[in-house]
C-alpha positions as CSV (number, residue, x, y, z in Angstrom):
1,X,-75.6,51.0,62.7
2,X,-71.4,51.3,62.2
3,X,-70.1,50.0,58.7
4,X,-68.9,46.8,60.8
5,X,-72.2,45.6,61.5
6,X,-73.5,46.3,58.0
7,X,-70.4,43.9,56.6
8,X,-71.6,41.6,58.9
9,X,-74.9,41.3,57.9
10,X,-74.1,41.5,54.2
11,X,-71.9,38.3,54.7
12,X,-73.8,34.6,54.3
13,X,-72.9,34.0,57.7
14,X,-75.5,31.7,59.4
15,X,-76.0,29.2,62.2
16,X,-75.4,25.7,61.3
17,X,-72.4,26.9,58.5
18,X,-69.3,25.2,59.6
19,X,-66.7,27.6,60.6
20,X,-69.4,30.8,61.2
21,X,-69.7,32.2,64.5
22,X,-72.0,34.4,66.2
23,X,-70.0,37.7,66.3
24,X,-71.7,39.5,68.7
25,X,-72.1,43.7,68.5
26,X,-69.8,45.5,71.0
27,X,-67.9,48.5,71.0
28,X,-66.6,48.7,67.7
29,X,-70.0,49.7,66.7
30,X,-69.7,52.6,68.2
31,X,-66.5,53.6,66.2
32,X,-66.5,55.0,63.0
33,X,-64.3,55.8,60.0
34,X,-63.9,59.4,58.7
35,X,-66.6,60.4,56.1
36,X,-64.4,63.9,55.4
37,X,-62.2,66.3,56.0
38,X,-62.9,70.4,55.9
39,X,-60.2,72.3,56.8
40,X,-58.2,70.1,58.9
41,X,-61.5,68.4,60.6
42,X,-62.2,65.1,60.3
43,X,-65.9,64.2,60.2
44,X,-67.8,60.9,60.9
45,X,-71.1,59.6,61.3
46,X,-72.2,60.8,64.6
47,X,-70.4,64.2,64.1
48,X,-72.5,64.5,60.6
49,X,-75.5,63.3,62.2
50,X,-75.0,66.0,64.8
51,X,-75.0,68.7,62.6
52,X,-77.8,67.5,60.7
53,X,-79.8,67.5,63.8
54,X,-78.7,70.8,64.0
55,X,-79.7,72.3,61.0
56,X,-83.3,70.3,61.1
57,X,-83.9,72.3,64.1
58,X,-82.7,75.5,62.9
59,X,-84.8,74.6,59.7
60,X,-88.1,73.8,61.5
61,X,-88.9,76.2,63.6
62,X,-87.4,79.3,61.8
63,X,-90.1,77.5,59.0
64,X,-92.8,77.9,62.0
65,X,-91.9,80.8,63.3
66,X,-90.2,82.8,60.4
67,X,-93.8,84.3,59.2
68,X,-95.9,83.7,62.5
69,X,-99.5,84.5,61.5
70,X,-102.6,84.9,63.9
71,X,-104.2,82.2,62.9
72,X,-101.5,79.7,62.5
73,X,-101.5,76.8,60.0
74,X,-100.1,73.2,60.5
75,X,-96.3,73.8,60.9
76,X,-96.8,76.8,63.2
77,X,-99.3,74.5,65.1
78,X,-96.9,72.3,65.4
79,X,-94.1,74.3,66.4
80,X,-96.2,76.1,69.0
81,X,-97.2,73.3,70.8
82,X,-93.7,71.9,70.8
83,X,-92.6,75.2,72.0
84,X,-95.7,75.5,75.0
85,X,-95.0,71.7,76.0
86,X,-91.2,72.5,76.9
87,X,-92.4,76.4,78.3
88,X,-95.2,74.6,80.7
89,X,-94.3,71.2,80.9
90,X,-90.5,72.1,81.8
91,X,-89.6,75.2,82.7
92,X,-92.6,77.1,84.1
93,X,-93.0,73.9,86.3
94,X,-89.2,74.4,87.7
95,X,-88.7,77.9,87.7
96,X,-92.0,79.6,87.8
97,X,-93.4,81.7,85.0
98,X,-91.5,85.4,85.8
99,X,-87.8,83.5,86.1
100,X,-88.7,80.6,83.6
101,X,-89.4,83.0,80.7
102,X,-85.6,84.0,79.9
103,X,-84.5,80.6,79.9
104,X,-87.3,79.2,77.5
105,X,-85.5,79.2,74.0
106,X,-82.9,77.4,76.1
107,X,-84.2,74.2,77.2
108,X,-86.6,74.3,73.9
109,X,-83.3,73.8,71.8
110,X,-81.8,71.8,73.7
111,X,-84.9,69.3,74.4
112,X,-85.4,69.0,70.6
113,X,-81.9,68.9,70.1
114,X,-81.1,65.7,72.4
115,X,-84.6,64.3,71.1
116,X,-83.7,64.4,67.0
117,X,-80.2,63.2,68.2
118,X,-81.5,60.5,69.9
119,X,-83.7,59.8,67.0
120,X,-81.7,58.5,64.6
121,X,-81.0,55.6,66.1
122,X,-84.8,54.4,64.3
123,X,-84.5,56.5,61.3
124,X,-83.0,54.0,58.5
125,X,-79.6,54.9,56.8
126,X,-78.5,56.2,59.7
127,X,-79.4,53.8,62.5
128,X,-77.3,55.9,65.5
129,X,-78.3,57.8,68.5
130,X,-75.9,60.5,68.6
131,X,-76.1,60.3,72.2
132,X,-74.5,57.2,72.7
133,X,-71.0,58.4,72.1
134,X,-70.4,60.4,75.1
135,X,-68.8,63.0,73.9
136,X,-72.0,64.3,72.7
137,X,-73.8,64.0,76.1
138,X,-70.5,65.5,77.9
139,X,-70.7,68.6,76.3
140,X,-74.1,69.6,76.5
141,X,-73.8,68.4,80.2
142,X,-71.1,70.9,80.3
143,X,-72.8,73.5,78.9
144,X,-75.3,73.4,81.1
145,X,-72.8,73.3,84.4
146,X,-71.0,76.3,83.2
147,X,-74.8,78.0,83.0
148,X,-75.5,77.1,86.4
149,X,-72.6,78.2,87.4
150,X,-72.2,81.6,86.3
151,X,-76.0,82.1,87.4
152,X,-74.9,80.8,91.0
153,X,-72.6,83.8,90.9
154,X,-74.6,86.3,89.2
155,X,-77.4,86.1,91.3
156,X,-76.1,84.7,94.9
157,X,-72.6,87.2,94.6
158,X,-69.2,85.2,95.3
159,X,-70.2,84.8,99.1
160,X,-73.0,83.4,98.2
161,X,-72.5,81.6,95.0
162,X,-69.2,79.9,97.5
163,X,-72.1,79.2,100.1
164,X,-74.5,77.5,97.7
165,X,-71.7,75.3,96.5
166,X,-70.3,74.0,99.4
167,X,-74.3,73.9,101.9
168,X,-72.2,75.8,104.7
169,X,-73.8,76.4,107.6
170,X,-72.2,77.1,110.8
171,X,-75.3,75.5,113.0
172,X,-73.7,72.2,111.8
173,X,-70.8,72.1,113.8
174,X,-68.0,69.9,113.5
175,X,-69.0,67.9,110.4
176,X,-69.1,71.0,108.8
177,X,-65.7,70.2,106.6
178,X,-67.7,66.8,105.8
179,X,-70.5,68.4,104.3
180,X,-68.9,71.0,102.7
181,X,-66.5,68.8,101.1
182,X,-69.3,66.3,100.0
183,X,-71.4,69.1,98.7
184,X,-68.8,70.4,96.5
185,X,-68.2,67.1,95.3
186,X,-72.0,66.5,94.3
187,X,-71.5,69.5,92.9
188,X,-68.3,70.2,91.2
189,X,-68.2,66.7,89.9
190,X,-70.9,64.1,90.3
191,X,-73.7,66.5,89.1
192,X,-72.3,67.3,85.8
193,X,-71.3,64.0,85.4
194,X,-74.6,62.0,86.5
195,X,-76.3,64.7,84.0
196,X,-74.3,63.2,81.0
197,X,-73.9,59.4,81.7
198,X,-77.7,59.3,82.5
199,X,-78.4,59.9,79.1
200,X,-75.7,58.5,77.1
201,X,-76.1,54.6,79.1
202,X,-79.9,54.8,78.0
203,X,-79.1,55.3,74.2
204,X,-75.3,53.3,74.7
205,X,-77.3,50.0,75.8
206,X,-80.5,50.8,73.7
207,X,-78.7,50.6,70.6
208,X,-76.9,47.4,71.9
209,X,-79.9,45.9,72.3
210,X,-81.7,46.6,69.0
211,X,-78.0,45.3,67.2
212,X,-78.0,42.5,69.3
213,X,-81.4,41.6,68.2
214,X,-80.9,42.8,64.4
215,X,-77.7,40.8,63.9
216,X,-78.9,37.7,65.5
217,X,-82.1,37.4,63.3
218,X,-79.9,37.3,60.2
219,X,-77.5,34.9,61.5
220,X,-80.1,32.4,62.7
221,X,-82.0,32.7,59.4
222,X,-80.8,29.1,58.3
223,X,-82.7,25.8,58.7
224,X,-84.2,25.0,61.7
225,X,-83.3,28.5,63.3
226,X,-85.5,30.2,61.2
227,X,-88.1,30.1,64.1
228,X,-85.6,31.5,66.5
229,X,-84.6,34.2,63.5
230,X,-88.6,35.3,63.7
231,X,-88.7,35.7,67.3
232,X,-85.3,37.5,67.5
233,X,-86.9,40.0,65.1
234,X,-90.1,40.2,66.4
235,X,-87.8,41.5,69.4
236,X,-86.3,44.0,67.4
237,X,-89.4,45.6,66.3
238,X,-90.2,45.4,70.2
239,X,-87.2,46.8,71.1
240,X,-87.1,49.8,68.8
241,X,-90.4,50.6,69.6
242,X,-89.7,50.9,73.2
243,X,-86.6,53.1,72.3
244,X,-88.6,55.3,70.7
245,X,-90.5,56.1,74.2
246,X,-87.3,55.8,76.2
247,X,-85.5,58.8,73.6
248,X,-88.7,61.0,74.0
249,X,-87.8,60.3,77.7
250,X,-84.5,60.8,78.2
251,X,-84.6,64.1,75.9
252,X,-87.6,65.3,78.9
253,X,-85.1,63.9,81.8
254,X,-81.8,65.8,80.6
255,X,-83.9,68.6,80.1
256,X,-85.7,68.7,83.4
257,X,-82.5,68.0,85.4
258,X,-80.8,71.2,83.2
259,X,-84.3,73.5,84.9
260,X,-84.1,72.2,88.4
261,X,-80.0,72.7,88.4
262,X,-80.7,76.3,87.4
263,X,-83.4,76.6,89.7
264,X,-81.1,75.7,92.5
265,X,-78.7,78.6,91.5
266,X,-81.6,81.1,91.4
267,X,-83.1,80.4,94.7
268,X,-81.2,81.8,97.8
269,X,-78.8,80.3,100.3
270,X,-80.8,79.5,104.0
C-alpha cells in the first residue's frame, strides 16, 4: 500500500462529512518516494522489497540445502518438495527428464522468486506485489527471451535458429513472406511481451481491487454506512484471499510459459 493511501486512511475522512470525497486508489499508488540512496542509486519500496525477496530465497534454501542430511528434517522437507514440485510439476513435464535437468535451478528460482514477490501484496507493512510495477515483470521476461534465444542458436545453428524464428517453409508458397513476417513478430515481440504483461495485469488490478475495497471500508465507516463499511470489508478479506491463489498461479503460469519457450528452442525445425 503507497504512503498516499496510508495518508488517506489515517485522515477522518468519511461519507456523510460535508466537503469529503471518495478519493478513489489509481495510479499514484503504484508510485513511490525514495527510501535511500547507495552510491548514486535511489531505492524505493518495490526495489527494497525486491531485494528482500531476493535474499529470503537465497536464505531459505541455502538453510535447506546448506547441510543436506539423509534423513532430512522440516526445513529440508520443505525445501525438497518445493524443489520436486517445480522439477516434476514444471520442467520435467515440458522438457522431459534428460533435457529438463540442466535447467532445474532455473525455473526453481525464478518460480519462488515471482511467488515471494507477488507475496507481499498480503504480507502487512508492506502491502505490494512487486510484480505490479512492470519493470519487475519486464526484466525477468527478458531474461528469459534472451535464454531462449541463445538456446535457439546453440542447439538449432544460425540456419536453423533463423528457421525456427521465422516457421519457413518453402511447401507454403506464396504466403511465405506472411508467415515468416508474423512468426517473427510472435516471436521477436509479442512473446516476450505477452510473457511480462500476463503477470504484471494479474497483480496491477489485484492490488487495485483489494485498495479499492480497503479504502472504501474506512471511508464508509460513518453512520448509516457502517453496514456498507462491513460488507466492503468482508470483500477485502475475499479479495485477498483470492489473490493469494491467483499469486501462487501466476508465479506457476510465468514459470510454465519460461519451460515451454525453451522447449520450443530445443526441439528441431520440420
Amino acid at each position: 500500500m503507497s504512503a498516499e493511501t496510508m495518508l488517506a486512511l489515517d485522515t477522518e475522512c468519511h461519507l456523510f462529512i460535508p466537503g469529503c470525497g471518495f478519493e478513489a486508489p489509481g495510479l499514484h499508488s503504484f508510485v513511490f518516494e525514495p527510501l535511500f540512496t547507495i552510491g548514486g542509486y535511489e531505492f524505493n519500496k518495490p526495489m527494497l522489497l525486491a531485494l528482500v525477496s531476493t535474499v529470503i530465497i537465497v536464505a531459505f534454501f541455502w538453510a535447506a540445502f546448506g547441510r543436506a542430511k539423509v534423513v532430512p528434517g522440516k526445513l529440508q522437507m520443505i525445501g525438497e518438495a518445493g524443489y520436486d514440485f517445480v522439477r516434476r510439476g514444471l520442467v520435467y513435464d515440458a522438457l522431459g527428464k534428460k533435457e529438463g535437468e540442466k535447467f532445474v535451478p532455473f525455473m526453481v528460482a525464478l518460480f519462488f522468486f515471482v511467488w515471494i514477490m507477488n507475496l507481499w501484496s498480503i504480507i502487512p507493512v508492506a502491502q505490494f506485489p512487486v510484480t505490479s510495477v512492470i519493470a519487475f515483470p519486464m526484466g525477468l521476461a527478458l531474461v528469459v527471451y534472451i535464454t531462449w534465444l541463445v538456446l535457439t542458436f546453440k542447439r538449432q545453428g544460425f540456419v536453423g535458429g533463423l528457421k525456427n524464428l521465422t516457421g519457413y517453409d518453402k511447401s507454403l508458397g506464396w504466403v511465405l513472406p506472411l508467415i515468416m513476417f508474423l512468426e517473427l513478430l510472435q516471436h521477436l515481440i509479442i512473446r516476450p511481451f505477452t510473457h511480462a504483461v500476463r503477470l504484471f495485469a494479474n497483480m496491477f488490478a489485484g492490488h487495485m481491487l483489494i485498495l479499492m475495497f480497503t479504502v472504501a471500508s474506512w471511508y464508509l465507516l460513518n453512520g448509516i454506512g457502517i453496514a456498507y463499511a462491513g460488507v466492503s470489508f468482508v470483500m477485502t478479506i475475499v479479495m485477498t484471499a483470492f489473490e493469494l491463489f491467483i499469486q501462487a498461479i501466476q508465479a506457476y503460469i510465468f514459470v510454465l510459459l519460461a519451460c515451454n519457450y525453451i522447449q520450443g528452442a530445443l526441439a528441431e525445425h520440420h
